[in-house]
N, C-alpha and C positions, 0 to 999 in steps of 0.2 A: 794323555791328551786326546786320543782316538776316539779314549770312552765316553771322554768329556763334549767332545762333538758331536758324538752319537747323540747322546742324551740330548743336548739341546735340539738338535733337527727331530728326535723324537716329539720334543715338549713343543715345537713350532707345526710337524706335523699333527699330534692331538687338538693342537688351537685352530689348524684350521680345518679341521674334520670336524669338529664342535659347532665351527662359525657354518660350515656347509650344515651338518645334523641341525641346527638351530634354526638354520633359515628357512630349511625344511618347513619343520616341523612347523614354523608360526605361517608360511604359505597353505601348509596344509591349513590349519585352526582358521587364518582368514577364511578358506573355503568350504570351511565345516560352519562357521558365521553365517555364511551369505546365506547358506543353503538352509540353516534355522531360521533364516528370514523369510526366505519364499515359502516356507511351511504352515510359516503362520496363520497365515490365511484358512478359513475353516472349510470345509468340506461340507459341497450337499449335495449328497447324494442320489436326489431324486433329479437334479441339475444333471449332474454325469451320465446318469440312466437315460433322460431325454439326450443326449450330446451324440451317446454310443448308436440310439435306434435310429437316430435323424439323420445321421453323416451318410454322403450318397458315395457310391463306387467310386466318381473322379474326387472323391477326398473334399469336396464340398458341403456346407449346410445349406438349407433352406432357409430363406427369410434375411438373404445376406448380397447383397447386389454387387457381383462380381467384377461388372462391368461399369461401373463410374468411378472413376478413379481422379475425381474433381477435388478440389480445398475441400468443398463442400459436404463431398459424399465420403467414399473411400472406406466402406462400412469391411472393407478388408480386416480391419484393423479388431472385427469382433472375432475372427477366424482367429487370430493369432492370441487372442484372448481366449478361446476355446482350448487350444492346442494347452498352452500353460494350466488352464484350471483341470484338464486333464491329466496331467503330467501328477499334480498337484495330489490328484485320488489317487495314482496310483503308486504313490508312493507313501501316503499315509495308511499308516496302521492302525487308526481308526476306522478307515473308508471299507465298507467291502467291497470297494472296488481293487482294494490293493493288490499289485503284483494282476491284475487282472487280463487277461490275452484279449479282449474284448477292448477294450480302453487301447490297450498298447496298439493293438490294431488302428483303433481310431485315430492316434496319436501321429503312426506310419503314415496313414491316405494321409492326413489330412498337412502332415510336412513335405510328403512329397508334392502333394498339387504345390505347395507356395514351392516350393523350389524350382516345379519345371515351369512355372508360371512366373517366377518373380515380378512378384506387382509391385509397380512404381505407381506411389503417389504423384499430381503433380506438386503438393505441397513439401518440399525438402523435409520435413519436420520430420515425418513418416519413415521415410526413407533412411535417414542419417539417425536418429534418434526412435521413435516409436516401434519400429518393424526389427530393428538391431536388441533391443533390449527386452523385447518379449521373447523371439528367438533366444538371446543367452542365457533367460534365461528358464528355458525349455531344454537347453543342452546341458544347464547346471543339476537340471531336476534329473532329467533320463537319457541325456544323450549318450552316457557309456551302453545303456541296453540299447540304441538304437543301430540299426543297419549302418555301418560303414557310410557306405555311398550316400545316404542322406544326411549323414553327420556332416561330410566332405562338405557336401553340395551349399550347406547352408551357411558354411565358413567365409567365404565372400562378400554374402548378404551381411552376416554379423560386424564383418569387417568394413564394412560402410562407417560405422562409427570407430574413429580413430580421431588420436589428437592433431592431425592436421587435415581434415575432412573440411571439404568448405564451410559447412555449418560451425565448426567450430570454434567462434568467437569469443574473446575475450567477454568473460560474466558468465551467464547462466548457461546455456549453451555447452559452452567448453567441459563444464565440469561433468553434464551430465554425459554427452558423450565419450571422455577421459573415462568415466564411471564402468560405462560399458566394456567400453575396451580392457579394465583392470576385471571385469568380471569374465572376459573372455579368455583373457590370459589367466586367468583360476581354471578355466575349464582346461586349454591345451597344455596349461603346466609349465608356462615360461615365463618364469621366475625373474629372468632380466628386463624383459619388455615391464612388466608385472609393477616392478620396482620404479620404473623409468616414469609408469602413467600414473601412480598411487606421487610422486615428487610433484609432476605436475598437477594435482589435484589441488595438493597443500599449495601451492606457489599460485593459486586463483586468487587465496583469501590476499586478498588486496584493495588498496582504494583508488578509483579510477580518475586520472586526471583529467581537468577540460584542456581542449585545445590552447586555450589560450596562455594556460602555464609553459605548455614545450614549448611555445614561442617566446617566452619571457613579457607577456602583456599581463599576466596574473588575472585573477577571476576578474577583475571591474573594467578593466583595458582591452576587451577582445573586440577586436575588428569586426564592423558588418557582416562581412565574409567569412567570418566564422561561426557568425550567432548559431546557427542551428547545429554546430559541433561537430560539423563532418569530418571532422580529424581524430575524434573519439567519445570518452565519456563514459563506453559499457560499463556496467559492475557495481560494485559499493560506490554511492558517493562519500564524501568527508561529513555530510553529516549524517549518514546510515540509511538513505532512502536508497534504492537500486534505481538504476539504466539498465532495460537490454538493450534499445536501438542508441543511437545516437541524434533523438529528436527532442531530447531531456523531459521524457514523459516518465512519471513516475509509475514504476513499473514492480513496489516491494511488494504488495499481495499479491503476485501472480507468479512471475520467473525470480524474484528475490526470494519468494519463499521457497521457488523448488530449485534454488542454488543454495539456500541453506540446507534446506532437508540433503542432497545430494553431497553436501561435504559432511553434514554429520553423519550422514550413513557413513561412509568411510572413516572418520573418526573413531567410530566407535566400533565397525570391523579390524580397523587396525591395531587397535588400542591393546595395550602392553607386550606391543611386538618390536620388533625391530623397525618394521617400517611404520611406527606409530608417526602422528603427525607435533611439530613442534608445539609447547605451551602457547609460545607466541600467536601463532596464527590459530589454535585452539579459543585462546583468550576472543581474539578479535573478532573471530564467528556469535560468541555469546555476547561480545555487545554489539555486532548488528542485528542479533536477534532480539537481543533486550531490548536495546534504543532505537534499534530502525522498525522491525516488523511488529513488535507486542506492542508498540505504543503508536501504531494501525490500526490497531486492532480496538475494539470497546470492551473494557475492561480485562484487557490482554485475551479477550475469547474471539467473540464475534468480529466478521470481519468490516470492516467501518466501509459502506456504500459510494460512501466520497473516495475513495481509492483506489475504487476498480475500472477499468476501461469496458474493453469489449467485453471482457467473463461478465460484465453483469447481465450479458444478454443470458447465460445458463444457467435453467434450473438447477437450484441448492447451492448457486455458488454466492450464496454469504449465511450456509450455515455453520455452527462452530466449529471449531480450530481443534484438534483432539495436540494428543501429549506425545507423537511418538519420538521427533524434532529437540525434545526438551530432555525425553528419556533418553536417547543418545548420549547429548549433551551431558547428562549427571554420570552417566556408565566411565566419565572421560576426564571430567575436572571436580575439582571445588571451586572454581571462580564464580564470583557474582553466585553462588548457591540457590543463599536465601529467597533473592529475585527469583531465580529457574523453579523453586519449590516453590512460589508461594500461586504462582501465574499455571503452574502445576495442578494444584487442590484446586485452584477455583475452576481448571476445565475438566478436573475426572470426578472432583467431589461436589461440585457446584459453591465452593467457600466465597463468601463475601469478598469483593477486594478491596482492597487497600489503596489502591494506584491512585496517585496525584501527580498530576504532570501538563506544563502547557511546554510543547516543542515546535518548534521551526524548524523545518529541510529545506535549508535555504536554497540548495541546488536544485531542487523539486516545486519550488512554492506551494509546499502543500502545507497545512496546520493541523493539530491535533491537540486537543486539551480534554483531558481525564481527571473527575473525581470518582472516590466513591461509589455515587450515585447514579450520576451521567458520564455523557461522554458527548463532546462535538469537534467537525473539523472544519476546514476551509479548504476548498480548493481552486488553487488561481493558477496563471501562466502569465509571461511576459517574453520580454525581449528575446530571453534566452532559454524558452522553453517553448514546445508546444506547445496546445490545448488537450491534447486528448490522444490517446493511441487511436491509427487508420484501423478502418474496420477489416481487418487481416480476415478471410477467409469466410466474407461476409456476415460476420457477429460485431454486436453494438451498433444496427445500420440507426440509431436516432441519437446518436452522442454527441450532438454537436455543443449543446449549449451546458454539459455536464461541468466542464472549469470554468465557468461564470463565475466565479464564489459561489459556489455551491458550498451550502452548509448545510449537515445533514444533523438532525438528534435522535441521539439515544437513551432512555432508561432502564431500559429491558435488554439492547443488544437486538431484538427480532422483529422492530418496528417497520422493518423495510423489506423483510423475506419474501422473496418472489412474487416481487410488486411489479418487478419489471413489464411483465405484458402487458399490463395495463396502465403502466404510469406515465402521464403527461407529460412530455418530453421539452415542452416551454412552457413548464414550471415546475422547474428544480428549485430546491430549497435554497432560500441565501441567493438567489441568481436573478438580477434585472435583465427579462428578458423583451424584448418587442414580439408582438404576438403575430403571427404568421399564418397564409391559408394551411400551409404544409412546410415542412423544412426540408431544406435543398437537399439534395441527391448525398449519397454518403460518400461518395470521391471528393464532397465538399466539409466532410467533418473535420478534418487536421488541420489546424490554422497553427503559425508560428506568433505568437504576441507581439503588439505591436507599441506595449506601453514598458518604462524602465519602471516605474513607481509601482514596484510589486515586494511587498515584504511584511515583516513580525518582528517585535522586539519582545522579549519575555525573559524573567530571570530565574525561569523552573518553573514558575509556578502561576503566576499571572501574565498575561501578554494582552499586545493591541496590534491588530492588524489591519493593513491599509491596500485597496488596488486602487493605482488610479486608472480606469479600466474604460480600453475602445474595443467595441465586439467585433471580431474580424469576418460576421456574418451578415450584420447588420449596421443602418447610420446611426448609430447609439454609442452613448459615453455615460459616464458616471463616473462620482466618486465614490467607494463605498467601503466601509470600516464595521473591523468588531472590538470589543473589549472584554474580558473577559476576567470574571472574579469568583471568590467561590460558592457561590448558590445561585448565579446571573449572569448572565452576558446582554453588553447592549449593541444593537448593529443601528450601524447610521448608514445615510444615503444623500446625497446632495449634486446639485450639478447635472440633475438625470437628464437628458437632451435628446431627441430624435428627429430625427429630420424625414423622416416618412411616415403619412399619412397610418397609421396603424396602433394599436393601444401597446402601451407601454405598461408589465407587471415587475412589479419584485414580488416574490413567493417568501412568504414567513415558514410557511411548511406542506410535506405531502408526503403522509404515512399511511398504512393500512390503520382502517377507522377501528377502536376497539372497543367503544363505549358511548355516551351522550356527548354531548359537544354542549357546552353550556357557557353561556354569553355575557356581559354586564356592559349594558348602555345608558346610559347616563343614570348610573349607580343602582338599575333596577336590575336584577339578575332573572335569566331565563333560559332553557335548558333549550336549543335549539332543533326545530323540526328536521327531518330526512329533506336533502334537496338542493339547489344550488339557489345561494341567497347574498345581496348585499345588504348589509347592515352601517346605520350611520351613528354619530359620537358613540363610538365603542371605546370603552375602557380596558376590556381583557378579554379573552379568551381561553377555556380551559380544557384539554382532551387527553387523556390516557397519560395524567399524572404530571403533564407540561403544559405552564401556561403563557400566553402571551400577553406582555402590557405595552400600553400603549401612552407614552408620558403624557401626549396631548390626545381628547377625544380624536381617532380617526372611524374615517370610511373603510371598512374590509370589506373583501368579496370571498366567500365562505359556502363550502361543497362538502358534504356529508351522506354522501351515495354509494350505488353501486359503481362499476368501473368496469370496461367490458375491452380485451383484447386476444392479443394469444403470443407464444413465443416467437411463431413463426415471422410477424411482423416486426422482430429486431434481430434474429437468426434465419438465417438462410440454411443452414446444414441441415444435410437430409436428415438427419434423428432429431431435429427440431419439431417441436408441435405442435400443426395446426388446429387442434380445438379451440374452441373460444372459449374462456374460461370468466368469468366474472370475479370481482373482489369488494369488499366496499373501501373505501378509501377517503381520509381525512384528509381535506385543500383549504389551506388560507393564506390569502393573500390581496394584497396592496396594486390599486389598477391607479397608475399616473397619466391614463387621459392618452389620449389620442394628440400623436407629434409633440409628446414631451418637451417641456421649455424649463429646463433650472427647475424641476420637480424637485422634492426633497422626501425621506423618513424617518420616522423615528421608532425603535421598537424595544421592548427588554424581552429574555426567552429566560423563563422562570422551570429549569428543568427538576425534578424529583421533588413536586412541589403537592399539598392539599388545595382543594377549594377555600380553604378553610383560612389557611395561611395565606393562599393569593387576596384575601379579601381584605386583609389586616396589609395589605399597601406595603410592606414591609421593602422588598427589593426596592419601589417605587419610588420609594422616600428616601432611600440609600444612594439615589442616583440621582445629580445633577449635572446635565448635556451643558456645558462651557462653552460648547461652539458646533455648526455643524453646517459649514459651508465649502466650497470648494477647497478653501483654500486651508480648511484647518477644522477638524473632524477628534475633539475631547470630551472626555464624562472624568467625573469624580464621583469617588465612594467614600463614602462619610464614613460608615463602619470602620474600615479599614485605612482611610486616611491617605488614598492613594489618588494620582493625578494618572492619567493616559491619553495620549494625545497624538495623531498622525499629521504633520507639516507636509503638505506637498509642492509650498515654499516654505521657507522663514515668515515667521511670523509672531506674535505674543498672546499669550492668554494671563486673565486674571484668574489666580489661582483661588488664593484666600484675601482676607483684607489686607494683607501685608505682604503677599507674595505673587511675585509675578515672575510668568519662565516666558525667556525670548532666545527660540531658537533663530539664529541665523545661517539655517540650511535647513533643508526638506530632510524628514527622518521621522522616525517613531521615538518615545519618549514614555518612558516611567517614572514618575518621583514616588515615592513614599516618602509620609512626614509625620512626625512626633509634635502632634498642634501645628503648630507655623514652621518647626525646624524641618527642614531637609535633610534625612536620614540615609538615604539611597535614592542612584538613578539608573538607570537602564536604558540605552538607547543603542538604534541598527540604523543601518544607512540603504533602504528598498530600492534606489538606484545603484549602489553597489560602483561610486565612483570619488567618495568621501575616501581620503586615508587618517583625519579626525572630523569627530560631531564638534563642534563648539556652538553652545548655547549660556545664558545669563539669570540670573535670579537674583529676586531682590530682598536681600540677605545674605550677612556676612558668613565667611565661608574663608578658612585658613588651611583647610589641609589640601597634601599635596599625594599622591600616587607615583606608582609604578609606571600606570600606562593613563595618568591622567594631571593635569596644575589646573591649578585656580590661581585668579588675580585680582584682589579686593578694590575695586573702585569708588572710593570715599565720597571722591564730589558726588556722582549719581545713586549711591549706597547700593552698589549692584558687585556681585560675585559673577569673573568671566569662568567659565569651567570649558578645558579644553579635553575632549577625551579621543583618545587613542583608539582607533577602529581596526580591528581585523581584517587582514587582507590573506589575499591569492586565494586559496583553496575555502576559505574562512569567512570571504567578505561576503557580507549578506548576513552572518551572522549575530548573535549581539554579542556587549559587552553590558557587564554591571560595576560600579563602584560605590564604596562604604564611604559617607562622612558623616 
């Protein structure tokens, strides 16, 4: 019996000397990970060679302003940028810096100044995050060879970044400083904390509620007093666009992407350990990334101009997207694969895409529609949104009129590349703006929206989107819609109204110019000269493979020039730059006159198109504008056989000879039809206070749904269709049904 007990506390103790041996061992492998990671990076050496000659006695460089420690400056942050790519030589074995006393030296001054100096940013970002994770990882590269006492010294500074650091907020924030902290605990070897922060990292991937659920008012019921969400919001929304703040600015190209990248690093550090992260919230990463940030993105690469706030003030930031994010991701799952491969080849191999998709973030009012060829977005705000990230740290000082419906095109992905310095800031594409001496101060760019009628109904693939929209900068209103199909979109305008003495534009477009600008008025075609010119009964316009039509002859006003600015006049940050720099730059656009009254537009954007083909009318002819007045803003595509229509009340439109649709409530609408029959509809509610759409057609109609009846009305030979709308987290969204 003795021996029998032996043996078992034997077989209990080998199990848990195994589970300690194991846990080991995968802390170590995570830290043998990280540390393949900071290696990566390539070594130059003639860079190290200047670092080592340059560094002064007090552990300082040259050319580095020690002393401004503003948002603005804090050029600190390239010292510690030194310190790592030093660390980085001397530990590669390709470097003949390796193992070097010269460098190591360098490495010594230059950690002891930051330590007996600990520079605080006044920006918290710095402090809590940028100075924590350059430091860790400086101590992951060489802090074993370093002197004690400076090792000590710097453990404080490092430890600024922990999971309950003020900074660290629910979303993007959290994760990246959690990040740190699991990469510090790699260095000191504590395995508990280690475990505690890598739990928290996974327990981010979440989707963040509005206020108005913890209260039980659901998304369409929130009270005044909460419209701007000061009760929450961070993180993933429900339909994959990101929150960092709580001012429901859409935020996925900026801190959404570097809370992705930030979990899949550790995904893929952890991966087939013990502390690996669940499938579940694995899954959930790769479709925020599929569905929220790639379909941002223009042709899952490039980053789409309508999505970025302040970054757009810095140079390269909407150059392409590389694959490290995606490579993570496949080291980790097979889910959604094929997606992550195929958005893969087209950013390392330049492959063709594939991608079709029209989406709505309802929580965001942002739009996105991708084929093929093109790519365009919309970006709006309302009630329950801002307009625009505050310009943080003085960048994006001219953002005001940027979510106007701002609609930007692509064909290439680089039509807009560091256009910023010079681009007219009241005339953004897609945006009715009133034209001003100068725009107001940038403490005046944030506005909260002051309209509910902001939304998109789409069923994957085609959509129509409607604002009914008052500029919280100016006495300007508008109605204004898109619709969208596959070789075309038509945008309408009606309602335009100003009540100040000043011209009123909407902007068709403004890209960098890359070729002729060639014109067709009144059916005579002409390749237009360099210059700013208005032009009258214009039929079309054609420029770098996208054309403009125009249903009815209009007046455009049309610029084909140079363009003269600099960075520094939308960034303030000291490495910001003052040269002037010139571009030439393609402007078209529609002027509604001075103190606008009930002004109207009409336009189609013919993207990935020939001259050739614009000239054979073909979109032109596919498109018949049903309505386009305040109150009710439709086109129909003949090709396709499809209806799209924005109510911003109830109201009816003639469809075909025999059909007619009468919504009785404000809402977006799809029908598709087989001839006369009604085949599918599609409708969303941009007020967000409908819990059903019900609308009428005339035409008999017997079936019945899950989340939708119908009720044949013989005397009036009209079919009521009642359908079922998404609510709470959901509402905004659309809905489709088959008959």
């Amino acid at each position: 019996m003795n021996k029998q007990k032996t043996l078992i506390l034997s077989f209990i103790l080998l199990g848990l000397l195994h589970n300690v041996f194991a846990a080991s061992t995968d802390f170590e492998m995570i830290k043998k990970r990280v540390n393949e990671t900071l290696m990566q990076s390539s070594v130059n050496d003639a860079e190290i060679e200047n670092l080592v000659n340059s560094i002064r006695e007090d552990g300082t460089w040259p050319g580095i302003n020690y002393e401004d420690v503003s948002n603005e400056g804090f050029e600190h942050r390239n010292h510690l940028g030194n310190m790592v790519t030093l660390a980085r030589a001397f530990k590669a074995k390709s470097s003949k810096f390796h193992k070097n006393k010269k460098v190591k030296n360098a490495i010594e001054l230059a950690l002891k100044n930051w330590v007996d100096n600990d520079y605080i940013c006044q920006n918290w970002w710095h402090n809590q995050i940028g100075t924590p994770n350059n430091l860790v990882h400086l101590m992951l590269l060489v802090g074993d060879e370093l002197p004690k006492d400076l090792m000590e010294k710097a453990q404080p500074i490092i430890g600024r970044a922990h999971i309950d650091a003020p900074g660290a907020r629910p979303g993007g924030d959290r994760i990246k400083i959690a990040g740190i902290q699991a990469k510090n605990m790699l260095f000191v070897g504590d395995t508990e904390t280690f475990n505690k922060v890598v739990r928290v990292i996974e327990s981010e991937i979440k989707f963040s509620e509005w206020v108005g659920a913890e209260y039980g008012y659901g998304f369409r019921h929130i009270p005044s007093g909460f419209a701007n969400r000061e009760m929450g919001g961070r993180g993933i929304q429900y339909d994959y666009s990101f929150h960092h703040r709580v001012d429901g600015v859409n935020n996925t190209l900026s801190y959404g992407t570097g809370y992705a990248d930030a979990f899949a690093e550790w995904v893929a550090y952890t991966a087939e350990t013990e502390y690996a992260f669940s499938e579940e919230k694995i899954n959930q990463l790769v479709d925020y990334y599929l569905d929220g940030i790639c379909k941002h993105l223009i042709f899952g690469k490039y980053p789409d101009p309508g999505a970025k706030n302040r970054s757009i003030s810095r140079e390269g930031t909407l150059r392409p997207f590389g694959s490290s994010i995606i490579s993570k991701l496949l080291t980790s799952t097979n889910y959604r694969k094929s997606e992550l491969e195929e958005i893969k080849n087209t950013r390392d191999n330049g492959a063709k895409s594939t991608l079709s998709h029209a989406t709505f973030y309802w929580h965001s009012e942002h739009f996105s529609f991708q084929r093929p060829k093109w790519f365009t977005s919309v970006r709006m705000y309302s009630t329950r949104t801002h307009n625009m990230e505050v310009p943080y740290n003085s960048e994006g000082l001219l953002n005001h009129h940027r979510g106007d419906g701002a609609n930007h095109i692509s064909r290439t992905g680089d039509e807009h590349f560091d256009l910023a310095p010079v681009f007219d800031y009241q005339k953004v594409p897609g945006a009715t703006i009133m034209q001003k001496p100068e725009l107001p101060a940038p403490n005046e760019i944030q506005k909260l929206g002051s309209m509910d009628f902001v939304g998109a109904v789409t069923d994957g693939i085609y959509a129509a989107v409607g604002i009914d929209f008052r500029s919280p900068h100016d006495p300007l209103v508008a109605r204004k819609s898109w619709f969208f199909f596959d070789d075309e979109y038509v945008c309408l305008g009606a309602g335009i109204s100003c009540k100040q003495q000043l011209p009123v534009v909407t902007t068709v477009n403004q890209c960098l110019l890359r070729d002729d600008v060639t014109l067709s008025s009144g059916n005579n075609k002409s390749v237009v000269e360099r210059g700013e010119n208005e032009f009258e009964i214009v039929d079309w316009v054609f420029h770098d493979g996208i054309g403009y039509v125009f249903p009815e002859p209009a007046t455009v006003e049309l610029k084909n020039s140079a363009e003269t600015g600099s960075w520094w006049r939308i960034n303030k940050q000291s490495d910001s730059p003052k040269d002037q720099i010139s571009l030439d730059v393609f402007k078209l656009w529609l002027n509604h006159g001075q103190r606008a009254s009930e002004e109207t537009y009409e336009y189609i954007v013919v993207p990935a198109t020939t001259m050739a083909d614009l000239e054979k009318n073909s979109s032109k002819n596919n498109i018949e504008i049903l309505s386009n007045t305040p109150e009710i803003q439709a086109v129909k595509h003949s090709r396709l056989n499809m209806c799209q229509a924005v109510f911003y009340k109830g109201g009816e439109l003639q469809l075909a000879n025999s059909v007619k649709l009468v919504s009785y409530n404000p809402g977006n609408v799809i029908l598709k039809m087989n001839g006369e029959k009604i085949t599918e509809i599609s409708v969303s509610d941009p007020n967000r206070e409908l819990f059903r759409f019900t609308l009428s057609v005339s035409s008999k109609i017997e079936k019945n749904g899950e989340n939708f009846n119908t009720v044949w009305n013989s005397n009036e030979g009209t079919t009521q269709i009642s359908i079922e709308l998404p609510k709470d987290n959901y509402a905004g969204d659309s809905v489709t049904i088959q008959l």
